[in-house]
SEMI-143389 format. One record per residue (C-alpha): x, y, z; residue number from 1; chain. Coordinates in Angstrom, 1 decimal. Example, Ala and Ser with C-alpha at 12.3 -4.5 7.8 and 13.67 -1.06 7.14 Angstrom:
2
{{12.3,-4.5,7.8},1,'A'}
{{13.7,-1.1,7.1},2,'A'}
***
This chain:
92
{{-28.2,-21.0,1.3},1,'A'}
{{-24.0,-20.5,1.8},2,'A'}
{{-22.7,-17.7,0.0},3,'A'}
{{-20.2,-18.4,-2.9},4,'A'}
{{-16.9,-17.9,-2.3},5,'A'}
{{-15.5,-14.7,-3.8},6,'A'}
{{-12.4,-15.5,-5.9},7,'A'}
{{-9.5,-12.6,-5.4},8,'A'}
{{-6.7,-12.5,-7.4},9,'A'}
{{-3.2,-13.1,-5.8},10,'A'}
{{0.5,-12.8,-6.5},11,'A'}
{{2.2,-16.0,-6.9},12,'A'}
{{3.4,-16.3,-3.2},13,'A'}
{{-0.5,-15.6,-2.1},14,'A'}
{{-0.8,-11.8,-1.2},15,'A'}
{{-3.9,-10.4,-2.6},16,'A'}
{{-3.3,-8.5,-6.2},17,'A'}
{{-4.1,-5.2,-5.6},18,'A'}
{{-5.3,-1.8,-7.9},19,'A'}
{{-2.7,0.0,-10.0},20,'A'}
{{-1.6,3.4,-9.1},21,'A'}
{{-3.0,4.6,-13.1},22,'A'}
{{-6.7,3.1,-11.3},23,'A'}
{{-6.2,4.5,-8.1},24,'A'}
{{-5.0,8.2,-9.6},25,'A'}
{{-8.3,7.8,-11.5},26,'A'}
{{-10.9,8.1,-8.7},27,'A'}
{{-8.5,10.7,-7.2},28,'A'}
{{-6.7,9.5,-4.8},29,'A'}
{{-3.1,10.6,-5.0},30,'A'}
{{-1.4,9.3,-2.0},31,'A'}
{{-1.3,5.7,-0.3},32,'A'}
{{-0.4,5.0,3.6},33,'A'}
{{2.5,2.2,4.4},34,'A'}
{{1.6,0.2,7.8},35,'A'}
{{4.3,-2.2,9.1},36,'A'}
{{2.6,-4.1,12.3},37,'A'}
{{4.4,-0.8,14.5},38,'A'}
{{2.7,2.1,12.6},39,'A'}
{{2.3,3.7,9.3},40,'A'}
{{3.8,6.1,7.4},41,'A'}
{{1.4,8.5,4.5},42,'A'}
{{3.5,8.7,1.1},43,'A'}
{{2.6,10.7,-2.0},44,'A'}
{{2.1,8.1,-5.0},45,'A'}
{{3.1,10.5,-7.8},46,'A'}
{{6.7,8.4,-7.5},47,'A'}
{{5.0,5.0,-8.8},48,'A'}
{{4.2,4.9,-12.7},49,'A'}
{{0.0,4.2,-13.7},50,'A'}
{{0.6,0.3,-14.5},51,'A'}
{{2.5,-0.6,-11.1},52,'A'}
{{-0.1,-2.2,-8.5},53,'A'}
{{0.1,-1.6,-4.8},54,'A'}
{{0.8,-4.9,-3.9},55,'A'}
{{4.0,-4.9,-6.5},56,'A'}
{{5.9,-2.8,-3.8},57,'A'}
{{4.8,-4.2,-0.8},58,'A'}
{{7.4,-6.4,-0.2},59,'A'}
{{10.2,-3.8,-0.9},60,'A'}
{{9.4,-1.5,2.2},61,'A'}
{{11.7,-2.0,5.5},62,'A'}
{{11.1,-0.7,8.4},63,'A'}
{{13.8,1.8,10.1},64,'A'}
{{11.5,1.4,13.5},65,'A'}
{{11.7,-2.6,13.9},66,'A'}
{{13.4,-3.4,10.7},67,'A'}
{{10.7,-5.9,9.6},68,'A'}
{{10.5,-6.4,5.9},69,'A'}
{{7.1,-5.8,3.8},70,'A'}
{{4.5,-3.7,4.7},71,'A'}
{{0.6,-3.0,4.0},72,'A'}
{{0.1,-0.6,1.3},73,'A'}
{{-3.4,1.0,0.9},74,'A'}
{{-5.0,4.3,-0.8},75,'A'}
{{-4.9,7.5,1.6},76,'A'}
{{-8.4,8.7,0.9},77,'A'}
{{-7.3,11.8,3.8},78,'A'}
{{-4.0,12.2,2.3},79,'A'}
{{-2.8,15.3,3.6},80,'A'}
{{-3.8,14.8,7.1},81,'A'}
{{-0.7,15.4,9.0},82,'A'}
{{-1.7,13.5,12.0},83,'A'}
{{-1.3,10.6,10.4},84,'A'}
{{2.1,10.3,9.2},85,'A'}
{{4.7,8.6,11.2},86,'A'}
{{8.1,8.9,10.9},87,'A'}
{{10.6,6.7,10.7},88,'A'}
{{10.4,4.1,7.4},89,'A'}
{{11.9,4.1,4.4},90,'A'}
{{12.3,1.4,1.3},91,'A'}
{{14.9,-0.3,-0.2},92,'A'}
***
């Protein structure tokens, strides 16, 4: 018997609806990592308030490597780990 299909939220333009910072803060996590399809950048998340979700702010990052608009964002569980921040990308 086929599996049912798992319904996920999504923005209006179809990107996935992700957790808030207030539910990711709340299991601990207090950073989140940036990837563009060149690399990813590790960012501390104290600068987002509890009720804005990861996927709100997605489309706002640019790249200063390739300059491609929107990004990946997803909670650093290592945050800290200075091996993997890359330099390089900022938002708008």
């Amino acid at each position: 018997m086929p599996r049912p299909k798992r319904h996920t939220p999504t923005h209006a333009d179809g990107r996935p609806l992700k957790i808030t910072f207030g539910e990711m803060r709340g299991v601990g996590v207090r950073g989140v990592l940036v990837y563009c399809h060149c690399g990813h950048i590790a960012l501390d998340a104290d600068r987002w308030p509890d009720a804005v979700r990861l996927s709100d702010i997605e489309p706002r990052f640019v790249c200063a490597g390739c300059g491609s608009r929107g990004a990946d964002v997803r909670p650093d569980f290592d945050r800290g780990n200075p091996r993997l921040a890359i330099k390089g990308h900022r938002t708008r």
